[in-house]
Every structure is written in C-alpha cells, then in structure tokens.
C-alpha positions, 0 to 999 in steps of 0.5 A: 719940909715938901709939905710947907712949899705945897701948902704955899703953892696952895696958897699961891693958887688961891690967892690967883684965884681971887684975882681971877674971879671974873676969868671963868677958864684962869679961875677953873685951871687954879681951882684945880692947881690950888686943889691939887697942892692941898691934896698932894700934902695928905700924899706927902705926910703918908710918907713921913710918918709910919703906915699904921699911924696914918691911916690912924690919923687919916680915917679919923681926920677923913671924915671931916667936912672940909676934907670931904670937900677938898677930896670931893672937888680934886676928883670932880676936877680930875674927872672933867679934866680927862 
C-alpha cells in the first residue's frame, strides 16, 4: 500500500518538474525528490515479499534500460548532492 503513496509522490514530483522547466535549481531539487520516490518503491517491495523472490525478480528486472537509468541518475544526484 506505501508503494502506492511513493509512485504518487513520484508523480507529484514529476508533474512540478515540468512546471518548473525554465527554473534550473526547482527543476534539479525535483529531478532528485521525483528520482528518490521511484526508487524508494524497489526498497519498499523488498520488504513485501520474500528475499529469494526478489532478488529473483530483481536481477531479472535490473538489467533493464529504464531501471538503469533511473539507478544511474538517483546515484549521480546523491553523489552531487553530497
């Protein structure tokens, strides 16, 4: 149920982000709330479901483009956060 309000606040995020196309510093700080959210709901299904079925379904499913992507640009946020 907790990953339902995170994919919406992902959404919210998203939505503030094209909003705030033309703001470089509100559009970073959502970018980086929007990528925190989508990435919390990988932490949250861990802990719904037993550890041998995730990581089953987590290696197959992390390989994919797209989750690259997001666990690619969440690290690069972290790191220039820091």
């Amino acid at each position: 149920m907790y990953e339902r309000n995170k994919l919406a606040e992902a959404r919210y995020f998203l939505e503030q982000m094209k909003i705030n196309v033309n703001s470089f510093y509100a559009f970073c700080y959502n970018l980086s709330a929007f990528l925190s959210a989508t990435r919390s709901v990988l932490y949250l299904v861990k802990k719904e479901v037993t550890r041998t079925s995730y990581w089953t379904w987590y290696e197959t499913k992390k390989q994919s483009q797209i989750v690259k992507f997001f666990i690619d640009k969440r690290n690069t946020s972290f790191i220039k956060n820091q």
